[in-house]
C-alpha positions as CSV (number, residue, x, y, z in Angstrom):
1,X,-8.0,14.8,22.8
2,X,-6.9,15.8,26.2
3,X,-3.9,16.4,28.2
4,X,-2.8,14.8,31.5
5,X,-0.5,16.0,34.6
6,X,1.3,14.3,36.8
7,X,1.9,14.4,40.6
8,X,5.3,15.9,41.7
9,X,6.7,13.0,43.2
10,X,10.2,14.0,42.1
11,X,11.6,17.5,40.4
12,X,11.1,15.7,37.0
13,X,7.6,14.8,37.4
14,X,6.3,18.6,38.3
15,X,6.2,19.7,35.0
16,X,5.4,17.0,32.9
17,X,2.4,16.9,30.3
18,X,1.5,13.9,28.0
19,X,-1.4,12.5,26.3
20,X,-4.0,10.7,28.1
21,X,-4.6,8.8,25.1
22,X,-8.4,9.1,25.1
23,X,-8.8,9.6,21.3
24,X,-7.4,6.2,20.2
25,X,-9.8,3.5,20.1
26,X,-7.5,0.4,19.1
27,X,-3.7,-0.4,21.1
28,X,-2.4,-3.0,18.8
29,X,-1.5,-1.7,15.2
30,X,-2.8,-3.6,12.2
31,X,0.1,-6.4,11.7
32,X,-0.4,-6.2,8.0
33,X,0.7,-2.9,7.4
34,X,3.8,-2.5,9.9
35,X,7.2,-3.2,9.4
36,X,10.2,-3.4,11.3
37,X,13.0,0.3,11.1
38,X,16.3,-0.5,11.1
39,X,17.9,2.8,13.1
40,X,21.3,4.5,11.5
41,X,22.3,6.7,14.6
42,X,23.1,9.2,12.4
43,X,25.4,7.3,11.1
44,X,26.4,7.0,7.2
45,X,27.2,3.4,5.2
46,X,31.2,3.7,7.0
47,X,30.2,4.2,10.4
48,X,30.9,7.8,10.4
49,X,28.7,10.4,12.2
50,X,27.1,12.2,10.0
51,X,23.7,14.0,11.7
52,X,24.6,14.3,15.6
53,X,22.2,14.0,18.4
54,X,20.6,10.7,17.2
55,X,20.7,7.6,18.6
56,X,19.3,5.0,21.0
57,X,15.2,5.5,21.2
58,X,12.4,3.0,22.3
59,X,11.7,-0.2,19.9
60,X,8.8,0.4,17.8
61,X,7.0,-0.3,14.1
62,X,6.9,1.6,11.5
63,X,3.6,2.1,10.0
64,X,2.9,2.1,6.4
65,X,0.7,5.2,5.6
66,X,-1.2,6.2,2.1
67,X,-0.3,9.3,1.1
68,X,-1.2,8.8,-2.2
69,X,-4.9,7.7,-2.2
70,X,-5.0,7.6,-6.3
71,X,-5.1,4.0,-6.5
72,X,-8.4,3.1,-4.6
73,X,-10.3,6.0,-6.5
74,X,-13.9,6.5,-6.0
75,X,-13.9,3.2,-3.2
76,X,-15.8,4.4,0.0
77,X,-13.8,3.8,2.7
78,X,-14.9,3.3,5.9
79,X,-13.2,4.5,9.9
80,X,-12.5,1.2,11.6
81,X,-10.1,3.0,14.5
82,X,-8.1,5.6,15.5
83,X,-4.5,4.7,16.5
84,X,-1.4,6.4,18.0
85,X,1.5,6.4,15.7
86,X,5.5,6.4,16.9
87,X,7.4,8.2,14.5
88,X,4.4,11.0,14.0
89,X,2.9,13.9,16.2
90,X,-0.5,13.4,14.5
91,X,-2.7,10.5,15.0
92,X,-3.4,7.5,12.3
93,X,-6.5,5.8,10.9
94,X,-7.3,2.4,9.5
95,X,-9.8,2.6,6.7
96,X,-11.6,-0.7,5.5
97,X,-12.3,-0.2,2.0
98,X,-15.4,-1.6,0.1
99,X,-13.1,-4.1,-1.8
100,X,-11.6,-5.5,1.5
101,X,-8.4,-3.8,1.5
102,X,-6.8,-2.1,4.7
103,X,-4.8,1.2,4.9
104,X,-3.4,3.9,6.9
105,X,-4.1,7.9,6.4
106,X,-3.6,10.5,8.4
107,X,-6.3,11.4,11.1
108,X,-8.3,15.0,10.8
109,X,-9.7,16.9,13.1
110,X,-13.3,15.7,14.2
111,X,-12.7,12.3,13.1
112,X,-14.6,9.5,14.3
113,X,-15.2,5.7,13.9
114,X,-17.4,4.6,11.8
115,X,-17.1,8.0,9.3
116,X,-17.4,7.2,5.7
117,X,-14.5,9.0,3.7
118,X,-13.6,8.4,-0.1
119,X,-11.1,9.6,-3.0
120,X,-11.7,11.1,-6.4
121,X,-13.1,13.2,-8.3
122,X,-16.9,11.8,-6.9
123,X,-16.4,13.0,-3.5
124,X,-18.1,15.6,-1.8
125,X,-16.4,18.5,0.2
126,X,-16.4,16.8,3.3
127,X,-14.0,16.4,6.0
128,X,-11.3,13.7,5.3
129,X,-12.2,13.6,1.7
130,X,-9.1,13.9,-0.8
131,X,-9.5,15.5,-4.2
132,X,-7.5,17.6,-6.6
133,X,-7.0,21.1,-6.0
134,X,-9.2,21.7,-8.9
135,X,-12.3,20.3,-7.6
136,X,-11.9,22.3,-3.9
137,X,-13.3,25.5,-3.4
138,X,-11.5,28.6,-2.2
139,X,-10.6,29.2,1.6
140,X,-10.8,25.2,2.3
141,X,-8.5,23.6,4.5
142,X,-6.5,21.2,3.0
143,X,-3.3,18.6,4.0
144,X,-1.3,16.3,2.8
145,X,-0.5,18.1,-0.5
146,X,1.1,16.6,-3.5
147,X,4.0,18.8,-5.3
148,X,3.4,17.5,-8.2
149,X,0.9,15.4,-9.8
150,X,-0.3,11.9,-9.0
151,X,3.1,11.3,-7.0
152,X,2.5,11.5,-2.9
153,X,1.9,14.0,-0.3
154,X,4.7,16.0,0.6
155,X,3.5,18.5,2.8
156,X,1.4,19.5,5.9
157,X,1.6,15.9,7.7
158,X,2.6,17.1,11.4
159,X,-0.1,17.6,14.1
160,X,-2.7,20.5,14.3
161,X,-1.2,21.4,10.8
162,X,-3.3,22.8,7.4
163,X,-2.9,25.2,4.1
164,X,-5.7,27.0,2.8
165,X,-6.7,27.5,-0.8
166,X,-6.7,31.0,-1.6
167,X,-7.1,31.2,-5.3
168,X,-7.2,29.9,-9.1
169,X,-6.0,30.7,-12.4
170,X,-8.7,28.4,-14.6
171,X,-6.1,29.8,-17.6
172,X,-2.9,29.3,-16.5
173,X,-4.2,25.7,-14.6
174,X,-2.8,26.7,-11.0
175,X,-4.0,26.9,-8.0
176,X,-2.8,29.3,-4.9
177,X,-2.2,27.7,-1.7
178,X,-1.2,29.6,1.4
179,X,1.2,26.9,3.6
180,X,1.5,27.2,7.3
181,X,4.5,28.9,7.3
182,X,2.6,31.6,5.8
183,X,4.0,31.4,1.9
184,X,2.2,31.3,-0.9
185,X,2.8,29.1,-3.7
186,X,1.4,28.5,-6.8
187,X,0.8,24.5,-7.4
188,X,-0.7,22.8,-10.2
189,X,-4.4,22.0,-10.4
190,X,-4.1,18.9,-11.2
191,X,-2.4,18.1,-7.7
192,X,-4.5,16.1,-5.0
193,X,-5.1,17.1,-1.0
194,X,-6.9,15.9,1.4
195,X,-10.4,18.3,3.3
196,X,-9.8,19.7,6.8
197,X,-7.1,20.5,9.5
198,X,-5.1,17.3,10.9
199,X,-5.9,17.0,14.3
200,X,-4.1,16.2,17.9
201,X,-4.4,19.9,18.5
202,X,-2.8,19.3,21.8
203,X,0.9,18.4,20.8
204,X,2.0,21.9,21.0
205,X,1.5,21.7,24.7
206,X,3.0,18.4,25.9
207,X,6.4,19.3,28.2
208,X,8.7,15.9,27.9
209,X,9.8,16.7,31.3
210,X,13.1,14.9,31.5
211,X,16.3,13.7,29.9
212,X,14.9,10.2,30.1
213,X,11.9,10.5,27.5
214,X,14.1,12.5,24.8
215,X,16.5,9.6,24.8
216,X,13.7,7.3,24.7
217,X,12.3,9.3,21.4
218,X,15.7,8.8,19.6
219,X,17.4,12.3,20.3
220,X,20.6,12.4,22.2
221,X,21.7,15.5,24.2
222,X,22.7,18.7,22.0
223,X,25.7,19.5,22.9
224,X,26.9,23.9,22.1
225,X,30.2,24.4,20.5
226,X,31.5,26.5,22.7
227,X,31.4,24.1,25.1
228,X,33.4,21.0,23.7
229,X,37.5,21.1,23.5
230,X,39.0,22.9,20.3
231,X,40.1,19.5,19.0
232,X,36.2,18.6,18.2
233,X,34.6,22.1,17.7
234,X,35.9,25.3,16.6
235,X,34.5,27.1,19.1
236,X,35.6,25.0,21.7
237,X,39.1,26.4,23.9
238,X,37.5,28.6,27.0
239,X,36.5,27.6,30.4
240,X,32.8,26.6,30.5
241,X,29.7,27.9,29.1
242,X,32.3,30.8,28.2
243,X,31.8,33.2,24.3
244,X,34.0,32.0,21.8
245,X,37.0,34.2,22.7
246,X,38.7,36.0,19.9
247,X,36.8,34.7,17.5
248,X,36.8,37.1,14.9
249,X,32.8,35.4,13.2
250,X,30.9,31.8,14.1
251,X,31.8,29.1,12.7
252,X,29.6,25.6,11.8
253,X,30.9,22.5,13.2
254,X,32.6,21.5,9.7
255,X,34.8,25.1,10.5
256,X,33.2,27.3,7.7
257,X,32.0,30.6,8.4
258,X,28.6,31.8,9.4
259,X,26.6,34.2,9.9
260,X,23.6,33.9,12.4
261,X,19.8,35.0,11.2
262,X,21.2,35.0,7.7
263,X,18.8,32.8,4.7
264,X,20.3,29.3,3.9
265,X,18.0,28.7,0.6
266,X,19.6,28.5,-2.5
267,X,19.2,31.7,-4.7
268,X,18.6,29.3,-7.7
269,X,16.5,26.7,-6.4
270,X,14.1,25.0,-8.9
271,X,11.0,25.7,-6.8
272,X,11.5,29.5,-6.2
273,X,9.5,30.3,-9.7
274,X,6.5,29.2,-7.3
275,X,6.8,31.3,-4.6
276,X,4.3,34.2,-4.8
277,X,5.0,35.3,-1.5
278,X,7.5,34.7,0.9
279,X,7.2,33.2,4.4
280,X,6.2,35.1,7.4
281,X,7.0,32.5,10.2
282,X,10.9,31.4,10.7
């Protein structure tokens, strides 16, 4: 997949980078396996705003992905296209089953039409072949990891995204995975992933370029504290893009106290037993 630039025909224009589309080999999604978003605006069941800068956004379907994979078990699958998905920076891929069923996975790296993939425990180590953890040798690529067993993948889903498998404990049934963010956690073996890296590489380096294609994604202008009026932020009183004044420490939008760079996790979280190692990348 490649990148495109525009001519600057206006200041908004100069800087612009966007896909040229050139991976995707269908426009039209598969009817059968879209369905129609409501949008909340950030807005809870009474109306009130509860997650700011959200709102407005282009029309579009949502479609329905298999992050599972358990249920068509040792089914060859085969690549029928390569499609561009709204709500995701990776791309999508429609696989035609051998029992006639349709579905939509994520795309990997190197993907092409007409690839043969399958799921289970008879697949070989090859790209875009999902297994459990058990069954994949060490310092392979993996994405779309389960958390637990035979539920769905949780992690790794975004573009140009993968873990690797670093090592085992045959004893103790777990399996070391280093995540992107550069922790290591121990999951259990019995957990499924899928082979390789996810691909559309290239997202990192698209520049939206204007006001007008953020509003058109769903995201409203962000707005700092400090420069709203004291009756809807704390920070808000001063002139401008002015510091908070005499402001003795930062406070959240809610008014309670915080302290910039500090660690939000919870001390007692459920999942900290996992952690081997901590992350590297904030």
């Amino acid at each position: 997949m490649t990148l495109k630039k525009y001519k600057p025909y206006t200041p908004s224009r100069r800087y612009m980078i966007w896909y040229d589309f050139s991976d995707l080999t269908k426009k039209r999604p598969e009817k059968s396996l879209t369905i129609s978003k409501k949008r909340t605006g950030g807005r809870n069941n009474s109306g009130s705003v509860t997650s700011r800068s959200m709102g407005g956004g282009h029309k579009r379907l949502y479609r329905l992905i298999d992050f599972k994979g358990y249920d068509k078990a040792n089914i060859p699958a085969k690549v029928a296209s390569i499609e561009y998905d709204p709500y995701r920076t990776c791309r999508i891929a429609l696989l035609n089953f051998a029992d006639g069923e349709k579905k939509y996975v994520i795309a990997w790296k190197t993907i092409k039409v007409g690839d043969t993939v399958i799921c289970g425990d008879q697949a070989p180590i090859a790209h875009g072949n999902r297994k459990q953890l058990k069954d994949i040798p060490e310092w392979v690529n993996i994405f779309n990891l389960e958390v637990t067993p035979t539920t769905s993948g949780k992690l790794i889903k975004s573009a140009w995204s993968y873990a690797s498998l670093v090592g085992k404990d045959n004893l103790l049934k777990i399996v070391f995975i280093k995540l992107p963010s550069g922790e290591v956690r121990k999951f259990n073996e019995n957990c499924r992933a899928t082979i390789w890296e996810i691909g559309n590489d290239q997202h990192q380096n698209v520049v939206i370029g204007k006001a007008g294609r953020q509003r058109r994604l769903g995201k409203k202008p962000h707005v700092l504290g400090k420069n709203m009026n004291p009756v809807d932020h704390p920070h808000g009183w001063w002139e401008g893009h002015s510091p908070i004044g005499l402001k003795r420490w930062q406070k959240s939008f809610a008014g309670k106290r915080v302290t910039p760079g500090i660690k939000t996790r919870k001390s007692k979280k459920w999942s900290t037993k996992f952690i081997i190692s901590k992350r590297t990348k904030n």
